[in-house]
N, C-alpha and C positions, 0 to 999 in steps of 0.2 A: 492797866496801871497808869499808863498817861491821862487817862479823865481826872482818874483821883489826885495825880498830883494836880491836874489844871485846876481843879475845884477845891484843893488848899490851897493855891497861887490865891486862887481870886479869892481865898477868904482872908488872905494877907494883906491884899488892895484893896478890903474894906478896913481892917486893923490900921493899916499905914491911913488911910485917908481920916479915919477917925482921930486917928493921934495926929495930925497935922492941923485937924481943925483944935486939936484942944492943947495944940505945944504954942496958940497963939502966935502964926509967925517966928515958929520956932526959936522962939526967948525962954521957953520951960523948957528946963532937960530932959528931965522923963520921958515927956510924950516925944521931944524932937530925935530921943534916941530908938524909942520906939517906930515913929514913923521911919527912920534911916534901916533900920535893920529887918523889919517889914516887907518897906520897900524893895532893899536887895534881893533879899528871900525871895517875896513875888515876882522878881523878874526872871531869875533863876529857876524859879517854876515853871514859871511859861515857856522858858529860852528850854527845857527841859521836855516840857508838854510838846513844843512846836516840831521835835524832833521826828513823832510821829501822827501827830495832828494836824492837817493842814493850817497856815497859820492862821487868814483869814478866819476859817474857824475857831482857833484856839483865842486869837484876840477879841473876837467879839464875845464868846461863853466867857474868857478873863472879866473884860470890861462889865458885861454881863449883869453878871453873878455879882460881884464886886459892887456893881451902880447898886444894886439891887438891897445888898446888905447894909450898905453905908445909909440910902434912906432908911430903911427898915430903922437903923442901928438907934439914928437921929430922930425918929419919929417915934420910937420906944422913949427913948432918956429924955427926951426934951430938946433938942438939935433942931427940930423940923414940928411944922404943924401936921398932924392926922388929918387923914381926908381920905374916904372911900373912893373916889378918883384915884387918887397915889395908889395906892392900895390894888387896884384893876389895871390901872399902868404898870405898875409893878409885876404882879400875874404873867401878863403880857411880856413881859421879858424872859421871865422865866420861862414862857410856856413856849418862849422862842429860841430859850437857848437848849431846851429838853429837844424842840425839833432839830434843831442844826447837830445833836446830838442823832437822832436817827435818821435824818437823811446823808450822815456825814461820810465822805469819801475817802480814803484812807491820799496822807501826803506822799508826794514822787519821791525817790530816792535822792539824796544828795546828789548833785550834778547832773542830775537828768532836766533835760531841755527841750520845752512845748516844739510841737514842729510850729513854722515858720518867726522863731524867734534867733 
């Protein structure tokens, strides 16, 4: 259950990033409310996800995923140029956050402390 929630967080921090580019410096309500509530949300996810996913991992799959949908998003509607580059870059993220998924190690318990720290 913690991937799934990490993997709505980071489709929230593509929602939130898309509506910040399109609340123009957040002068449009809509989209500025949109990206605020988003945002929250997404963090709330992670801070959620991080509970039992180590965080280093949960933040990079977050960022991720997230990078990953917001070009997408831009490169569909008109935001971004197309480029089969992007597109293989893109891949590559994913196919690194699919890895970080199966080599992932589960996080320490709250208050447990590395030895020599």
């Amino acid at each position: 259950m913690p991937w799934v929630v990490l993997l709505l967080s980071a489709v929230l921090e593509a929602v939130w990033a898309s509506a910040l580019a399109a609340s123009e410096g957040l002068s449009r309500p809509l989209p500025a409310v949109v990206f605020l509530v988003a945002g929250a949300l997404s963090m709330v996810g992670l801070a959620r996800a991080a509970r039992s996913i180590p965080i280093g991992t949960a933040y990079a799959v977050w960022t991720g995923v997230g990078a990953a949908l917001t070009v997408t998003w831009a490169m569909l509607f008109g935001g971004e140029a197309f480029s089969v580059a992007k597109v293989l870059l893109l891949a590559g993220v994913v196919a690194a956050v699919i890895g970080l998924k199966v080599v992932g190690t589960p996080a320490r318990p709250a208050g447990e402390r590395r030895v020599g720290t």
